[in-house]
C-alpha positions as CSV (number, residue, x, y, z in Angstrom):
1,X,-1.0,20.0,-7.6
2,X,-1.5,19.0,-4.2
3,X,-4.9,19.8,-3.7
4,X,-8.0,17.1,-4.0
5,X,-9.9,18.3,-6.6
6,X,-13.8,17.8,-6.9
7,X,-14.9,16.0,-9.9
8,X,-18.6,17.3,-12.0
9,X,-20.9,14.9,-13.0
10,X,-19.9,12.5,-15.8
11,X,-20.6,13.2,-19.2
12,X,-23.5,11.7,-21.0
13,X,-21.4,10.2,-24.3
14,X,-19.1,7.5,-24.6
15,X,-17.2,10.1,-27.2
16,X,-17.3,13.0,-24.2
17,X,-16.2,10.2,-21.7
18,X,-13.6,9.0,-23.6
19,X,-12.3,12.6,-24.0
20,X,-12.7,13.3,-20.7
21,X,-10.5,10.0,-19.2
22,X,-8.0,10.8,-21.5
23,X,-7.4,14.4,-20.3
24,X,-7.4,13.1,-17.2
25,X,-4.6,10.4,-17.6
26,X,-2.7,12.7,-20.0
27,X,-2.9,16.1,-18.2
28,X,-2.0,14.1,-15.0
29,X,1.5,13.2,-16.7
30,X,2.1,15.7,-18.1
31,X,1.8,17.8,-14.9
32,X,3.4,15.2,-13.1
33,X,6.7,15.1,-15.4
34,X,7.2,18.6,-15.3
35,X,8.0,18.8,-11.8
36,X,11.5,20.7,-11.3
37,X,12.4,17.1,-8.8
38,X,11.9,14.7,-11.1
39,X,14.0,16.1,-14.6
40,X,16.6,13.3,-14.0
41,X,15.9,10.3,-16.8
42,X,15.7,7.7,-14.0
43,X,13.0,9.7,-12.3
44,X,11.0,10.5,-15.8
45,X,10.6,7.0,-16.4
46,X,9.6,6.4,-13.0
47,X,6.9,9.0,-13.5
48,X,6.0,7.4,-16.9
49,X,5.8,4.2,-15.6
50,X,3.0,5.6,-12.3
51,X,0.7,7.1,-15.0
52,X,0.8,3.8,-16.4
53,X,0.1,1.2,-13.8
54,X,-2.3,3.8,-12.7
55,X,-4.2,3.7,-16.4
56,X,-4.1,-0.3,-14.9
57,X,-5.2,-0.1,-11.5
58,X,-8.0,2.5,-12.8
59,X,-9.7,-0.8,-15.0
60,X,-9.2,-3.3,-12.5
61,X,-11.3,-1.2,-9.5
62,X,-13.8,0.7,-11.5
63,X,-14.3,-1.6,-14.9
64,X,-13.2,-4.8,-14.0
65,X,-14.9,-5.7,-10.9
66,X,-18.9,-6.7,-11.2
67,X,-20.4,-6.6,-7.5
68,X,-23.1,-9.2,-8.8
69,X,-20.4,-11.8,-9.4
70,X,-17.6,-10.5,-7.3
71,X,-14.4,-12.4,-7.0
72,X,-11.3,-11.3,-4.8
73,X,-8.4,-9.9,-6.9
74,X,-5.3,-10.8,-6.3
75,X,-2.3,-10.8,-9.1
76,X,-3.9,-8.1,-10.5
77,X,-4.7,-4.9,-8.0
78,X,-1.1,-4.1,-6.3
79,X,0.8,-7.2,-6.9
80,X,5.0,-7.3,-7.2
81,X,4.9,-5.0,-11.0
82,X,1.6,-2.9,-9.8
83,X,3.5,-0.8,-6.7
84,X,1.1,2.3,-7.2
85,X,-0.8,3.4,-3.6
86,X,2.0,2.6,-1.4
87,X,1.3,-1.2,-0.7
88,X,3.2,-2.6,2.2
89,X,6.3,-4.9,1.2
90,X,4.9,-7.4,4.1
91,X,1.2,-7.6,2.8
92,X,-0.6,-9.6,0.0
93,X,-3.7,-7.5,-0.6
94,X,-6.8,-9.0,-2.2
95,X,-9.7,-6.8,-3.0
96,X,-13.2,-7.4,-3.8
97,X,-15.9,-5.1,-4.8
98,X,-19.6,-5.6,-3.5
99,X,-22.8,-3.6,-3.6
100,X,-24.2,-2.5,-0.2
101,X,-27.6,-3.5,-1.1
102,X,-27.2,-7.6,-1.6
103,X,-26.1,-10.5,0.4
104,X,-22.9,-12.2,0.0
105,X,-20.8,-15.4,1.6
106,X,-17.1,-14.8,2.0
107,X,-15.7,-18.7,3.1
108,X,-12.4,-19.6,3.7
109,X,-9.5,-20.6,5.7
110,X,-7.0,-19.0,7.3
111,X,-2.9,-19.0,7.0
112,X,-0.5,-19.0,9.3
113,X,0.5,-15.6,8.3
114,X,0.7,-12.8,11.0
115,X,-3.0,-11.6,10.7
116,X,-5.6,-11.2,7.6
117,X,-8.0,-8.3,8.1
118,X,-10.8,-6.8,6.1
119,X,-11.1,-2.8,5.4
120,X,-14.1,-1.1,3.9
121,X,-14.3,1.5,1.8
122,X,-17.6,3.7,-0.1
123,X,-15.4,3.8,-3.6
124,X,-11.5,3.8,-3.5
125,X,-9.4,6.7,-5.2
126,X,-11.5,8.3,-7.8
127,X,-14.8,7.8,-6.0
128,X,-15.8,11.6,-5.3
129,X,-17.2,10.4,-1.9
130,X,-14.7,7.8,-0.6
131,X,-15.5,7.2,2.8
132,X,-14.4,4.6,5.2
133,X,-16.8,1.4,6.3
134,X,-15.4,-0.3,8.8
135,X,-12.4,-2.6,10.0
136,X,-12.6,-6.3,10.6
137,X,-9.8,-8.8,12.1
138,X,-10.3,-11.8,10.6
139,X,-9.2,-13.7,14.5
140,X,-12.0,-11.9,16.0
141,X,-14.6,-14.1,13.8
142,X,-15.6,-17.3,15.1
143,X,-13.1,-19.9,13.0
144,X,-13.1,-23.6,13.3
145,X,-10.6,-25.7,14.7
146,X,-8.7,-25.9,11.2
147,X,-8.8,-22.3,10.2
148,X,-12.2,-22.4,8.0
149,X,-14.9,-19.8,8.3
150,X,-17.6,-18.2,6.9
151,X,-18.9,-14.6,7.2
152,X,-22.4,-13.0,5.8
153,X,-21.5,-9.7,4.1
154,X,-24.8,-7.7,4.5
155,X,-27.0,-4.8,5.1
156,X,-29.2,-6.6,7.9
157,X,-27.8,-8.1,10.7
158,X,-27.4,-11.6,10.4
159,X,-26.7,-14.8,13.4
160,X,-23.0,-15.7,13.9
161,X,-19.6,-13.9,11.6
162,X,-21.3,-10.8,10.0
163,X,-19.7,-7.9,8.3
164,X,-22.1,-5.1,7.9
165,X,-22.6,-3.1,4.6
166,X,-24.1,0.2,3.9
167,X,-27.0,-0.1,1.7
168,X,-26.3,3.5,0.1
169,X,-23.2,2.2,-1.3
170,X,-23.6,0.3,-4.7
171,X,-19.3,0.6,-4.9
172,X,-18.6,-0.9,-1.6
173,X,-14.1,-1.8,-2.0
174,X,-13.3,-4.4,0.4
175,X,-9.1,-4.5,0.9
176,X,-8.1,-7.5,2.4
177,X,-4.4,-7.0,3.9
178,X,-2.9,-10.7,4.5
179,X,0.0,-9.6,6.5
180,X,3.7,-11.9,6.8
181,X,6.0,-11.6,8.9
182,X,8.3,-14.8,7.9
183,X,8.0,-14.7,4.1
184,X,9.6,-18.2,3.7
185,X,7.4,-19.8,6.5
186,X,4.0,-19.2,6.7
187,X,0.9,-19.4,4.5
188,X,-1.4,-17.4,2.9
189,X,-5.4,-17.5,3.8
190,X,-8.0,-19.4,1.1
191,X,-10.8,-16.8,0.4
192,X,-14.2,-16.8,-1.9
193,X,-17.0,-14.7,-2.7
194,X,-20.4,-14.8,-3.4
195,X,-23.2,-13.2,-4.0
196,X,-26.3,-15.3,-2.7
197,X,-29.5,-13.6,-2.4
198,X,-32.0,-14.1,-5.3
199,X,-32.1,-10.4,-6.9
200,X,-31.5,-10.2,-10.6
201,X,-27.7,-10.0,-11.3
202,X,-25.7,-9.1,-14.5
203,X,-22.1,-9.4,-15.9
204,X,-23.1,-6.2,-18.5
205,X,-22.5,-2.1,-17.5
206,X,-25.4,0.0,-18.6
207,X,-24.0,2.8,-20.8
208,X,-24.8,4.9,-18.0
209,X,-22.7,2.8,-15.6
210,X,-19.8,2.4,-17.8
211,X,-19.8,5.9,-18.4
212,X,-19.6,6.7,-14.5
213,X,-16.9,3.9,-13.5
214,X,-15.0,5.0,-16.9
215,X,-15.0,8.6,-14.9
216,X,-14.0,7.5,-11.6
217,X,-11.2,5.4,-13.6
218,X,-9.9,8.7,-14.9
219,X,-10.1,10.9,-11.7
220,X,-8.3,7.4,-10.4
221,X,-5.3,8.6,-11.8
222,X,-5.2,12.1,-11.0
223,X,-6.1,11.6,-7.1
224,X,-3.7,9.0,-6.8
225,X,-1.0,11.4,-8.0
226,X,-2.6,14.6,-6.0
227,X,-3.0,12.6,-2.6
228,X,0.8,10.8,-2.8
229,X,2.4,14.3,-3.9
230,X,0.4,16.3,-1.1
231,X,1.3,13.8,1.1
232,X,5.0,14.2,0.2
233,X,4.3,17.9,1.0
234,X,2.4,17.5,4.3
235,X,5.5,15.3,5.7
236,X,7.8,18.0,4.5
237,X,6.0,20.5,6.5
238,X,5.4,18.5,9.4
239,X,9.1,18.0,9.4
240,X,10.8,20.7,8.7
241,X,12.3,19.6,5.6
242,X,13.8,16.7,3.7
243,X,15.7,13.7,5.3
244,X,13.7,14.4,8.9
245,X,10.8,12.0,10.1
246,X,7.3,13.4,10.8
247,X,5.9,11.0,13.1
248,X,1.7,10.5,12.7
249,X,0.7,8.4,15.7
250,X,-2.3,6.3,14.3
251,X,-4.6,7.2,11.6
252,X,-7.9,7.9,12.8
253,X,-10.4,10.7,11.6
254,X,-10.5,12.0,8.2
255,X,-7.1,9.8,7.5
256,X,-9.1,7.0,7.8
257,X,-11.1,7.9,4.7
258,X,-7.9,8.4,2.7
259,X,-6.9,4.3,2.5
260,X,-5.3,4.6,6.1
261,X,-5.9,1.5,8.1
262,X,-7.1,2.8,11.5
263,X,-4.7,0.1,13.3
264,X,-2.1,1.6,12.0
265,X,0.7,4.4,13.8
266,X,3.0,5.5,10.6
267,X,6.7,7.7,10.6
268,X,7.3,8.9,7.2
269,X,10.2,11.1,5.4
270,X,10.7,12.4,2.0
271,X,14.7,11.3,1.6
272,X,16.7,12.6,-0.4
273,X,20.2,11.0,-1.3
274,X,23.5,12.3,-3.5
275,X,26.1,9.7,-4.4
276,X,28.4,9.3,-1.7
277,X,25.5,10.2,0.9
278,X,23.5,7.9,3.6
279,X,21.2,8.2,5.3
280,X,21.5,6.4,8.9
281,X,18.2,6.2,10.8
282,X,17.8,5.1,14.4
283,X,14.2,4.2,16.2
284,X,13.3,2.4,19.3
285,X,11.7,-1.2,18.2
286,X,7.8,-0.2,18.3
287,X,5.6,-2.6,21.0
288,X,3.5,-3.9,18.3
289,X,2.3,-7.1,16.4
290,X,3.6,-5.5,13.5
291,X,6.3,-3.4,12.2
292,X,8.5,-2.6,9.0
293,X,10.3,0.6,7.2
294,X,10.0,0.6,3.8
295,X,11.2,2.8,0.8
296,X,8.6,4.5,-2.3
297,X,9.1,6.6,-5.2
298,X,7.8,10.5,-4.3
299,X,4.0,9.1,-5.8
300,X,3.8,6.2,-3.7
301,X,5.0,3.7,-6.1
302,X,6.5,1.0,-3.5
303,X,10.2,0.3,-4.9
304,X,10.5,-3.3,-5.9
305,X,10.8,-5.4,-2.8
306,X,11.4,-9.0,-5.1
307,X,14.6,-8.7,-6.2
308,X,15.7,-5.6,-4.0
309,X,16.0,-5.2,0.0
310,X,14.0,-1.6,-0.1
311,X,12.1,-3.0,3.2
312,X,12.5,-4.4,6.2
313,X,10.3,-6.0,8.6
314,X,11.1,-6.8,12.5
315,X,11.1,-10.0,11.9
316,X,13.9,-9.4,8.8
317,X,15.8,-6.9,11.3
318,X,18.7,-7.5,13.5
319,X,18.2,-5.2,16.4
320,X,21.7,-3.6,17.6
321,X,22.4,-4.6,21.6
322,X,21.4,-1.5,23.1
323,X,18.1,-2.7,22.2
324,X,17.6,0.1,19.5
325,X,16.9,-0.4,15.3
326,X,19.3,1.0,12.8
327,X,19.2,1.2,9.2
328,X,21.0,2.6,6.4
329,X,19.8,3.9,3.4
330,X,22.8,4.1,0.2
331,X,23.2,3.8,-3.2
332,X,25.7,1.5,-2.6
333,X,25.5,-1.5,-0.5
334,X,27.7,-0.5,3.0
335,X,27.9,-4.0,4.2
336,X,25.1,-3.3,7.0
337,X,22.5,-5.8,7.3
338,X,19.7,-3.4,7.9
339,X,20.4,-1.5,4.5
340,X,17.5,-0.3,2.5
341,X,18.6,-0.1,-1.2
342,X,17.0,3.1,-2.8
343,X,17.4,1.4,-6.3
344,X,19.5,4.1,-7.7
345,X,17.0,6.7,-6.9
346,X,17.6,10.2,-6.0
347,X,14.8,10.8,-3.9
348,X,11.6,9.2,-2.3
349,X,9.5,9.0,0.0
350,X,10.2,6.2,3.5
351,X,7.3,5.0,5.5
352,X,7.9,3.6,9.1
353,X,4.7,1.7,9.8
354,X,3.1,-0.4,13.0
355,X,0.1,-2.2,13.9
356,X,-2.0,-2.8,17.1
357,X,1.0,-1.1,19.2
358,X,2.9,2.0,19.8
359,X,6.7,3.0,19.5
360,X,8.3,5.3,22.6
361,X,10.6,7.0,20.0
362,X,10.3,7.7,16.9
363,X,13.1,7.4,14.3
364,X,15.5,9.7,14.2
365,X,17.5,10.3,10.7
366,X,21.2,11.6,10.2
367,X,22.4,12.4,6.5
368,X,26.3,11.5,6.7
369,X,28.8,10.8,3.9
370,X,29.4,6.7,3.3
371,X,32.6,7.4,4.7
372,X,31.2,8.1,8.1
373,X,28.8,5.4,8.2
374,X,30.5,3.5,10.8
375,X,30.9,6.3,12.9
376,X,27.1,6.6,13.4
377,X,26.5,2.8,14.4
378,X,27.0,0.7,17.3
379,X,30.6,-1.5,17.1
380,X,28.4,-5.1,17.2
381,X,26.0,-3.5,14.5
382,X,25.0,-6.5,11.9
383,X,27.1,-6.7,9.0
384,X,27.2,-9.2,5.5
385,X,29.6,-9.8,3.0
386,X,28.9,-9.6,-0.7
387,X,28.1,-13.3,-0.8
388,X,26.4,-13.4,2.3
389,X,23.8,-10.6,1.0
390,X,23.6,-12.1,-2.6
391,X,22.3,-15.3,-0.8
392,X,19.9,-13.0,1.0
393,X,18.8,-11.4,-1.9
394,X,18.3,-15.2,-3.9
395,X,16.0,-16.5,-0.5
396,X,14.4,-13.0,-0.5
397,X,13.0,-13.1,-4.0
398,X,12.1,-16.8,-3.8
399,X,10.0,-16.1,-1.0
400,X,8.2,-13.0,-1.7
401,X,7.2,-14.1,-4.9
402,X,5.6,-17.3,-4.1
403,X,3.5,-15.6,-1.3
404,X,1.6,-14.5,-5.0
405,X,2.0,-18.0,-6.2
406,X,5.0,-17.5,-8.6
């Protein structure tokens, strides 16, 4: 199951392409909760719950969106109780879904957050030919003094902010990545689309459209799955086994085309934790505008980072006086700031991640008992008491959730 498979045409019935999505969502699960790792009832439900959100996030980019009237989706594509792709604990992701043959305006003004940027994609998962468009940092437009600006979105080249579209692509996914760095501090960047040349324009599918996005919906699903769990499997390999970093430095090439962002540098394990085990991992602080380590489930479903710390960022760190980063994976909280709480989970997958920078060493992981925590950390490492990280936990969830307006 850890192959990309290529899809055939779509069928020409609603009753055929009904059938067809629903052996796709239900052979998916049923495949995916059969794996020998994931018999434990914590870690069925967890499966469950992926095919589910996935059923979701398969409406919202292929039968939701109309690229005549587009809007940017916020609360509904990856937001806190949508965690499927691996979304980053840090960003608020928007996405909006145009068709490379029109004109659009995308106003706005900017936050105060870290740095908003704009990734292009031909189709998303489920899209047979997902290929990626182009990058864009919002701070390299021209913005006005207080933050506002407005870009053309088009196939011809037009004066002043211009984001270029490929006219071949009727299924063009912008993903907008509004990155923080102080949760409680900054704001978030005002954004609006629309479509403004004079071409008819519709809010209603053709039966022959439906049928296609109801495909790619389906195959949503299943690639989603395939690409996480081959993933999973590609670290593995990479690292010689479980519990080990294998370090990717930067995404470019055929990554690229697979949702990576082409700023990025990533570190990832597959960890895999018994009670009574940690899992102590050590890293030079990368040189880069931004940086965080981050727990998901083995299919890339992020682990709740509301009401539980399963990420840090460097501005969330404390970094230990030898000038090094430390964290601590556990089931049970071991009094060390930097602990990343797995959420009861046996297993998962842990994604160190930077951004327009490089790190000098990679993290480096040790599985040790609890017991033996201390042994493996500097003397003046950060600590908290159970009060201290209940407070933490309060001001963490009141700030994460109103970066989505709750």
């Amino acid at each position: 199951m850890s192959e990309i498979t290529q899809a055939p045409a779509y069928p020409a019935s609603f009753e055929d392409s009904w059938s067809e999505y629903h052996a796709y969502v239900e052979d998916t699960r049923k495949r995916l909760v059969a794996r020998p790792e994931l018999q434990t009832p914590e870690m069925q439900a967890m499966a469950n719950y992926a095919i589910a959100s996935l059923v979701a996030g398969g409406f919202q980019f292929y039968l939701a969106p109309r690229p005549d009237c587009p809007i940017f989706y916020r609360d509904a594509v990856w937001a806190p109780l949508i965690p499927w792709g691996g979304p980053a604990s840090d960003m608020v992701y928007r996405w909006g879904f145009l068709d490379g043959r029109h004109d659009y305006r995308i106003t706005g003004k900017r936050g105060t957050v870290l740095f908003t940027d704009f990734h292009l994609f031909d189709g998303y998962f489920g899209a047979e030919t997902m290929r990626d468009l182009g990058n864009f940092d919002l701070d390299d437009f021209a913005l006005e003094a207080d933050g506002s600006f407005e870009i053309i979105a088009s196939p011809r080249p037009q004066p002043g902010n211009w984001m270029k579209l490929d006219p071949t692509c009727s299924n063009i996914a912008i993903q907008m990545r509004e990155t923080w760095w102080d949760w409680a501090n900054e704001t978030g960047t005002q954004l609006h689309v629309e479509r403004i040349d004079d071409e008819p324009r519709t809010m209603l599918w053709s039966p022959e459209e439906f049928r296609q996005r109801l495909h790619w919906a389906g195959r949503l699903v299943e690639q989603t799955i395939l690409r996480a769990l081959g993933y999973g499997k590609m670290v593995r390999k990479m690292a010689g086994g479980e519990n080990i970093f294998s370090q990717v430095l930067g995404e470019s090439g055929e990554n690229r085309n697979f949702g990576a962002s082409p700023r990025a540098g990533y570190a990832c394990a597959c960890w895999n934790l018994e009670p009574g085990q940690a899992l102590v991992i050590e890293s030079a602080v990368p040189q880069a505008r931004y940086w965080s380590l981050q727990l998901t489930s083995p299919f890339w479903d992020t682990l709740d980072f509301n009401h539980h710390q399963t990420g840090l960022n460097g501005h969330q760190v404390r970094i230990d006086s030898d000038g090094k980063v430390r964290f601590v994976i556990a089931h049970t909280d071991p009094g060390i700031h930097n602990w990343l709480d797995p959420m009861g989970l046996p297993l998962g997958q842990c994604m160190y991640r930077w951004y327009d920078g490089t790190v000098s060493g990679g993290p480096q992981a040790k599985l040790v008992p609890v017991s033996e925590i201390d042994a493996h950390l500097p003397a003046d490492t950060a600590r908290v008491n159970g009060d201290e990280r209940k407070a933490a936990i309060r001001a963490r969830s009141r700030a994460s959730l109103a970066r989505w307006g709750f």
